[in-house]
C-alpha positions in Angstrom: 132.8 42.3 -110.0 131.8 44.9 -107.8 129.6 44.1 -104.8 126.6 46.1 -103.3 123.7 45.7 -100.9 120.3 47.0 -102.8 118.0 48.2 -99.8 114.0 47.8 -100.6 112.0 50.6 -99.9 109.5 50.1 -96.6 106.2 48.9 -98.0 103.5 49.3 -95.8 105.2 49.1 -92.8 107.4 46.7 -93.4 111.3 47.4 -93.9 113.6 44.6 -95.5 117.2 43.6 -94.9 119.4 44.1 -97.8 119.5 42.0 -100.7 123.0 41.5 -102.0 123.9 42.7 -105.9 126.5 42.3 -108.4 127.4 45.0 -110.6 129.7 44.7 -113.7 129.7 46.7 -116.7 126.2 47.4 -116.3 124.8 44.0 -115.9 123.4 43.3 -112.3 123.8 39.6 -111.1 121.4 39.0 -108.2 123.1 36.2 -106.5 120.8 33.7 -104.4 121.0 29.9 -103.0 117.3 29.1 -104.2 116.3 27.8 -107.5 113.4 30.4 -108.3 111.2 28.4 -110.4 111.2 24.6 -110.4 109.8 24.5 -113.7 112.6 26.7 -115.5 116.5 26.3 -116.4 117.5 25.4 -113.0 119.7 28.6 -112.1 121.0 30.0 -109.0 121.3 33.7 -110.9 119.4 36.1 -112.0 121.0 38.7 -114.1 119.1 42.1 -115.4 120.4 43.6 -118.1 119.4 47.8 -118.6 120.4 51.1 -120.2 120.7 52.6 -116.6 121.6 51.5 -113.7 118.6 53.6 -111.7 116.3 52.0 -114.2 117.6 48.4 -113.1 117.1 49.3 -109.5 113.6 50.7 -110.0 112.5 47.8 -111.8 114.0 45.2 -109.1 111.8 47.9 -106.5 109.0 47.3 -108.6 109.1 43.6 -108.8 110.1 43.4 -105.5 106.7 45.5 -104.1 104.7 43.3 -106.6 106.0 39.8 -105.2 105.8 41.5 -101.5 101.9 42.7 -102.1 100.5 39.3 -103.8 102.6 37.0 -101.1 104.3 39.1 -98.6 101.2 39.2 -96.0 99.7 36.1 -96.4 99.6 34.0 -93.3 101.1 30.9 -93.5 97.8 29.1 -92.8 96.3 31.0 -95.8 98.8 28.8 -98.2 97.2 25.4 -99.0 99.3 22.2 -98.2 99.4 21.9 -101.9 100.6 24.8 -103.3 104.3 24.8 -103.3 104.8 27.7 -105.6 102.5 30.0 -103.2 104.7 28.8 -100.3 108.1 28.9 -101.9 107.5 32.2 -102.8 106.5 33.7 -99.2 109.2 31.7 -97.8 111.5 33.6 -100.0 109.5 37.1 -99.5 109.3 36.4 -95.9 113.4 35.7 -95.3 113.8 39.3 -96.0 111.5 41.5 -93.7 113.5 42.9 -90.8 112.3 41.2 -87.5 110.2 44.2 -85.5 113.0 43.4 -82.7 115.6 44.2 -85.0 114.6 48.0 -85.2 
């Protein structure tokens, strides 16, 4: 399986380390140590499956700038103590933005 680092676009301002892919025979396994949704199969994977690899990519771009612009620049005092979904997800959003000291 080959591996390769997809690199988010900047979104307003903000630039993201590189999310590690793998690509085989045009499936692309986004491997990760979080279970994304406590309420689903418990899986460590994520897998997209598309007619083009460019197509995959844009739509992982496009999923990516929707989690980023709902959660991404919340403040972590905006989360209420309760909501653990809310917080998961920024915790997960947030793990990826390049420190500013980074350059």
């Amino acid at each position: 399986m080959s591996r390769f680092l997809f690199q988010p676009d900047p979104i307003d301002g903000y630039e993201f380390n590189p999310i590690p892919i793998d690509i085989h025979l045009g499936i692309i396994k986004i491997p990760t140590e979080e279970i994304m949704d406590d309420f689903g199969i418990n899986t460590t994977k994520s897998m997209i499956v598309g007619t083009d690899r460019n197509e995959v990519i844009n739509r992982i771009q496009t999923a990516f700038a929707r989690e980023f612009g709902r959660y991404g620049k919340l403040k972590e005092s905006d989360i209420r103590p309760m909501d653990y979904k809310t917080k998961k997800v920024w915790t997960r959003i947030r793990k990826h933005i390049k420190d500013k000291d980074q350059g």
